[in-house]
Biopython code that builds the backbone (N, CA, C, O; Angstrom):
import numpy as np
from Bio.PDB.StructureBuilder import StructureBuilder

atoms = [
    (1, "UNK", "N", (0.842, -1.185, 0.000)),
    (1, "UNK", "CA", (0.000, 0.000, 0.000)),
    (1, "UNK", "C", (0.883, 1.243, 0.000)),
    (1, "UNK", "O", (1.727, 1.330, 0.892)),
    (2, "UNK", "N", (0.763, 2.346, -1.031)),
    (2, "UNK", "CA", (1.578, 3.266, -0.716)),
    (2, "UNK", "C", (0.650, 4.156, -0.179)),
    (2, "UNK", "O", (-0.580, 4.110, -0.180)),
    (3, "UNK", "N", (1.577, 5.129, 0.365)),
    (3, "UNK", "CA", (2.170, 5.709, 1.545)),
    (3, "UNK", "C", (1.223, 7.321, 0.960)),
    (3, "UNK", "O", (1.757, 7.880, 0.002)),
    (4, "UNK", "N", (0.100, 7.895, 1.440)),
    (4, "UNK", "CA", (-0.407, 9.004, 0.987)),
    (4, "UNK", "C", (0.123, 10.591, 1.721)),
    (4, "UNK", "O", (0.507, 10.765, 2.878)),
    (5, "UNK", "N", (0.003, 11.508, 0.736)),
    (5, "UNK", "CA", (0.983, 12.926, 1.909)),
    (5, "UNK", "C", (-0.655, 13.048, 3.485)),
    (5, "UNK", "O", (-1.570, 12.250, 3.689)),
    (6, "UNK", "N", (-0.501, 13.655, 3.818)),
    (6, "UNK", "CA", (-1.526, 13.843, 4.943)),
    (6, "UNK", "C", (-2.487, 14.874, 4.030)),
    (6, "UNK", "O", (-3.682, 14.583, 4.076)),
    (7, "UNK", "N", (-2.091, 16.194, 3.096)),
    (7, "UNK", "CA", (-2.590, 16.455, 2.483)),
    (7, "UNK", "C", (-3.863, 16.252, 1.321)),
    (7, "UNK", "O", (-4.932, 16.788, 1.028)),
    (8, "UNK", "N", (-2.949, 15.044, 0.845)),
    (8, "UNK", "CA", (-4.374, 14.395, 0.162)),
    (8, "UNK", "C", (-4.888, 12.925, 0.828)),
    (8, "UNK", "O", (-5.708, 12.266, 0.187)),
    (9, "UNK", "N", (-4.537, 12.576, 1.739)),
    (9, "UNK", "CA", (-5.855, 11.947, 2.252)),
    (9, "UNK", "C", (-6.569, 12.455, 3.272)),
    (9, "UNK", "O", (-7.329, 11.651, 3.812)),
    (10, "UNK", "N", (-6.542, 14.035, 3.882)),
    (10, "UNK", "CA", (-7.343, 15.072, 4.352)),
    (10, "UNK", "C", (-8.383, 15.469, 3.223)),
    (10, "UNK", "O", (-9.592, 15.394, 3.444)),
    (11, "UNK", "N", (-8.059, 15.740, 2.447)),
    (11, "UNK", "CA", (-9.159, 15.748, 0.831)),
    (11, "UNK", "C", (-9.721, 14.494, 0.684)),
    (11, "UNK", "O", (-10.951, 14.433, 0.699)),
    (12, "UNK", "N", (-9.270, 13.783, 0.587)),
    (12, "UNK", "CA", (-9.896, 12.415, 0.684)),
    (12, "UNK", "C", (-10.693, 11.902, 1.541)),
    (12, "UNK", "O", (-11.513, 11.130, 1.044)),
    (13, "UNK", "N", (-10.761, 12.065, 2.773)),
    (13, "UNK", "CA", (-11.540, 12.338, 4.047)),
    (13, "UNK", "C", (-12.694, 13.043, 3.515)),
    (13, "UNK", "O", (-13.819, 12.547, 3.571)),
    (14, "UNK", "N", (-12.433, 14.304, 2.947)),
    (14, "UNK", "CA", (-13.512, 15.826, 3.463)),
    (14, "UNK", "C", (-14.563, 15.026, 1.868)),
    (14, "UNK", "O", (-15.614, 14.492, 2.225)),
    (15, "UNK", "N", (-14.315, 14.984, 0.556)),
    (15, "UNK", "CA", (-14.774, 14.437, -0.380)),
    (15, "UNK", "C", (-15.838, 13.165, 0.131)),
    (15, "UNK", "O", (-17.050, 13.147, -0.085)),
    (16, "UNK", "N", (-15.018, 12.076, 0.893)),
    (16, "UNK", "CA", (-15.526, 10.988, 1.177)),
    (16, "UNK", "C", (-16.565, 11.271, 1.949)),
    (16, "UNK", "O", (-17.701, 10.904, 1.650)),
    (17, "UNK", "N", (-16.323, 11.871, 2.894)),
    (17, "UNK", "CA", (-17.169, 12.193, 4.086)),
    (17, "UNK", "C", (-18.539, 13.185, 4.041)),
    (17, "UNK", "O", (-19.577, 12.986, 4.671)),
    (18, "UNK", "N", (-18.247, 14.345, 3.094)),
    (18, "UNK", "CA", (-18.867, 15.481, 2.120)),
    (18, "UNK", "C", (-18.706, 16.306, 3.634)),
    (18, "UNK", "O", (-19.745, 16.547, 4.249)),
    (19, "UNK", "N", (-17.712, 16.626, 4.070)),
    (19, "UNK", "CA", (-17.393, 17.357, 5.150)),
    (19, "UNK", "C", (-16.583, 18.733, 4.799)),
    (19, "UNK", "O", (-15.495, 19.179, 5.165)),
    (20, "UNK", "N", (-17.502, 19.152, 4.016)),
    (20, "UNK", "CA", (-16.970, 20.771, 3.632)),
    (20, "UNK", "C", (-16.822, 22.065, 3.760)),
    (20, "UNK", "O", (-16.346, 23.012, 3.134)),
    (21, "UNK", "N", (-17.449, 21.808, 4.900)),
    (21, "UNK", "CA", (-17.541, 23.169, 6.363)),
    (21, "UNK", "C", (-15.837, 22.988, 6.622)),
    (21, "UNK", "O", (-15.196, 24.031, 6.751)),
    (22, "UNK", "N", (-15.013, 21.502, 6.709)),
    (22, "UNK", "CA", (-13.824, 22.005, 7.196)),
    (22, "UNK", "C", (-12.572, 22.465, 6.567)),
    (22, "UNK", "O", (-11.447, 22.404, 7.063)),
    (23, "UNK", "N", (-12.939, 22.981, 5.299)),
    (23, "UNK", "CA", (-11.829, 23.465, 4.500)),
    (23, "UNK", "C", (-11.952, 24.690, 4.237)),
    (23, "UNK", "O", (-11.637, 24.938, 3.073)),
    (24, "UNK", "N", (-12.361, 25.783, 4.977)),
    (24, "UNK", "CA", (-12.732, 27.164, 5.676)),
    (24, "UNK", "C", (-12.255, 27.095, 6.681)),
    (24, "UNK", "O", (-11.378, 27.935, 6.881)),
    (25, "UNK", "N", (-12.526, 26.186, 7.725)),
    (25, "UNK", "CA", (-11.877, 25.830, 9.355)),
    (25, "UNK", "C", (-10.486, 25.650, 9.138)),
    (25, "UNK", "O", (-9.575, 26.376, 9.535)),
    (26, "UNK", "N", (-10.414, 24.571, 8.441)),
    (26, "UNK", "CA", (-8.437, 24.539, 8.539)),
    (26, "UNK", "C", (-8.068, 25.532, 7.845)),
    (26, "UNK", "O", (-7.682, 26.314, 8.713)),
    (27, "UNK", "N", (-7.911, 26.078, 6.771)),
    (27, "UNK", "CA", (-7.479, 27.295, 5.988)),
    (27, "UNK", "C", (-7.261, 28.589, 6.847)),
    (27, "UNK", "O", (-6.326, 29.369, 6.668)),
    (28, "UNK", "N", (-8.147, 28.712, 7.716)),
    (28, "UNK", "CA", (-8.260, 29.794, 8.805)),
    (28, "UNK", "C", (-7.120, 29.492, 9.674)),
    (28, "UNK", "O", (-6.250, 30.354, 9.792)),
    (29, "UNK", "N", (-6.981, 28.047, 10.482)),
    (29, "UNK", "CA", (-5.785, 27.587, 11.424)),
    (29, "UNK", "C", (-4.372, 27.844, 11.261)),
    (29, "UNK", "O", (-3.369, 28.182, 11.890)),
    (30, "UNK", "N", (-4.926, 27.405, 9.697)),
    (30, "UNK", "CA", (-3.661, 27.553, 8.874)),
    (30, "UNK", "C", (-3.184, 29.396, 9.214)),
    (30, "UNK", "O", (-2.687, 29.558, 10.328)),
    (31, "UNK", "N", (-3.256, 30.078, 8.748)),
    (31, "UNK", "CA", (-3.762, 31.055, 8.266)),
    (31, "UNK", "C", (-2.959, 32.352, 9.876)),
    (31, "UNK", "O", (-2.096, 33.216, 10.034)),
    (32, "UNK", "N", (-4.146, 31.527, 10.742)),
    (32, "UNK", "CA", (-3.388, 31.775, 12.259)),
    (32, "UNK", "C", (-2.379, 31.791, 12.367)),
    (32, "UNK", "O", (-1.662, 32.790, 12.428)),
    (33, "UNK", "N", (-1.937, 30.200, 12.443)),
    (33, "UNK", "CA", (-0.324, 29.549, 12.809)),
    (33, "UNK", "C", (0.286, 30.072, 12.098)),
    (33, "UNK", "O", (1.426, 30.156, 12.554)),
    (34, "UNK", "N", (0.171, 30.682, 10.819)),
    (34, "UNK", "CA", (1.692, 30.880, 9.946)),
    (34, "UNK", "C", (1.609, 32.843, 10.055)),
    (34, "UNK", "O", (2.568, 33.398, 9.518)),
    (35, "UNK", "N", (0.806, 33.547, 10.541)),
    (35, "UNK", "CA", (0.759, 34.729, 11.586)),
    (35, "UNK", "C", (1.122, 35.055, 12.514)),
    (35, "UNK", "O", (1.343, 36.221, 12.841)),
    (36, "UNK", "N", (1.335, 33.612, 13.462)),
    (36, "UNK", "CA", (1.903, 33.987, 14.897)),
    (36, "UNK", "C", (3.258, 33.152, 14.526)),
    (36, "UNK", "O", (4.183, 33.315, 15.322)),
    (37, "UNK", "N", (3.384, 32.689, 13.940)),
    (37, "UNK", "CA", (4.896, 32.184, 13.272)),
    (37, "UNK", "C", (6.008, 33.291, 12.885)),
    (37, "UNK", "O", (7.187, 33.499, 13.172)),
    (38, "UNK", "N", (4.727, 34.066, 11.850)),
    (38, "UNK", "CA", (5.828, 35.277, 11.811)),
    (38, "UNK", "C", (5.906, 36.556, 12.425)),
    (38, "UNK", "O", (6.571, 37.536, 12.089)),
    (39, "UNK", "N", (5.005, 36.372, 13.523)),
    (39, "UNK", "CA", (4.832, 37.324, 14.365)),
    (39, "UNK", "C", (6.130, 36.924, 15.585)),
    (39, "UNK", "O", (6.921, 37.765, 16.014)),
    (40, "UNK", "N", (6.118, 35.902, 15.869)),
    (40, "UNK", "CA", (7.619, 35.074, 16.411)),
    (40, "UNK", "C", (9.136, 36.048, 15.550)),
    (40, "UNK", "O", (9.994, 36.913, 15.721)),
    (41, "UNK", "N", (8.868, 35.589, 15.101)),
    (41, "UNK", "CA", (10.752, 35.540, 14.281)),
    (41, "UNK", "C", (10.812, 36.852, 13.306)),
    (41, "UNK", "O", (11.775, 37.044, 12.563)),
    (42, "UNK", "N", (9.637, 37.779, 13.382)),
    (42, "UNK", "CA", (10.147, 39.349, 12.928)),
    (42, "UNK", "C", (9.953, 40.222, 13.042)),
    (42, "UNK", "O", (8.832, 40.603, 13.379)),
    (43, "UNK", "N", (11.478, 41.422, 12.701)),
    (43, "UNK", "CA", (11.149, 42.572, 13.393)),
    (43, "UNK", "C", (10.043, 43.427, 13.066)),
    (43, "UNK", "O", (10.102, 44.651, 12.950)),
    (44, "UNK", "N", (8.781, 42.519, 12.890)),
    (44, "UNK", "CA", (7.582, 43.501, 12.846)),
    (44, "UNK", "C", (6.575, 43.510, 13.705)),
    (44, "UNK", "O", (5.636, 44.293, 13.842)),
    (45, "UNK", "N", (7.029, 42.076, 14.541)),
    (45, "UNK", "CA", (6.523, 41.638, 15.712)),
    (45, "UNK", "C", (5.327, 42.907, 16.327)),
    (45, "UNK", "O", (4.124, 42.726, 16.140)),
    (46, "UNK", "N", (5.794, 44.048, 16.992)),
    (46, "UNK", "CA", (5.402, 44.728, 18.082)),
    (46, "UNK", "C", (3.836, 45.112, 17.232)),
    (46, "UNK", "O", (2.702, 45.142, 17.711)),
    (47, "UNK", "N", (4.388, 45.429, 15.530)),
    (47, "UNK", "CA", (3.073, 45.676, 15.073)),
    (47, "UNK", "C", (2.039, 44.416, 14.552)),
    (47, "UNK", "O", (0.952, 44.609, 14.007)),
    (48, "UNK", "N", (2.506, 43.378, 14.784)),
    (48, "UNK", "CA", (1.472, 42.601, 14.677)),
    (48, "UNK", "C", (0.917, 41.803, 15.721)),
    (48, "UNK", "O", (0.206, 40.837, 15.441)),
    (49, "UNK", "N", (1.223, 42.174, 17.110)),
    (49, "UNK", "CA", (0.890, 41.870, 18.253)),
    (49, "UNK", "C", (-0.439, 42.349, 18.124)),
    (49, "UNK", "O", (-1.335, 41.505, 18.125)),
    (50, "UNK", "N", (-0.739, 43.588, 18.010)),
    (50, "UNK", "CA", (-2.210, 43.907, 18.642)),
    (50, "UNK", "C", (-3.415, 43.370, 17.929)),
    (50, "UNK", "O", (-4.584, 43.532, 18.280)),
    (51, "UNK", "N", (-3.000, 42.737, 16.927)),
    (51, "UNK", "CA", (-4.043, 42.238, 16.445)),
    (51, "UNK", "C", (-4.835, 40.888, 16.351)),
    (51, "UNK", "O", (-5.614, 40.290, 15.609)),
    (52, "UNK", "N", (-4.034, 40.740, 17.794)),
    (52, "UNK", "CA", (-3.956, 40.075, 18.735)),
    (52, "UNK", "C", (-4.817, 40.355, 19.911)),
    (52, "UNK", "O", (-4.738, 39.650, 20.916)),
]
sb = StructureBuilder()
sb.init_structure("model")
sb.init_model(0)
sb.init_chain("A")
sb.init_seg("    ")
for serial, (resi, resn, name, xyz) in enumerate(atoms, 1):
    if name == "N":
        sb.init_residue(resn, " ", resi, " ")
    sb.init_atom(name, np.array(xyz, "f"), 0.0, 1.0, " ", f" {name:<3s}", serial, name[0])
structure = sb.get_structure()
C-alpha cells in the first residue's frame, strides 16, 4: 500500500465524508499559525501583536 501525503488523504476524508464546512476551518488555522509564526521571528513583531 503506498504511503499518501496527509494532504491528500485530508481531501480524501472531506470528499468521502462530504465534510466541507472544514476546508474554511483549517485554511483559517492555517492562516493563524503561519501569523503567529511570523509574528515570532520578525522585526515587525510589536506591530502585529495587537491584532492580537
Amino acid at each position: 500500500m503506498a504511503k499518501q501525503s496527509l494532504v491528500r488523504e485530508f481531501f480524501a476524508f472531506i470528499k468521502h465524508e462530504k465534510k466541507w464546512w472544514m476546508i474554511p476551518l483549517v485554511t483559517v488555522l492555517l492562516i493563524v499559525g503561519g501569523l503567529v509564526l511570523f509574528a515570532s521571528s520578525s522585526p515587525l513583531a510589536p506591530f502585529v501583536y495587537p491584532l492580537f
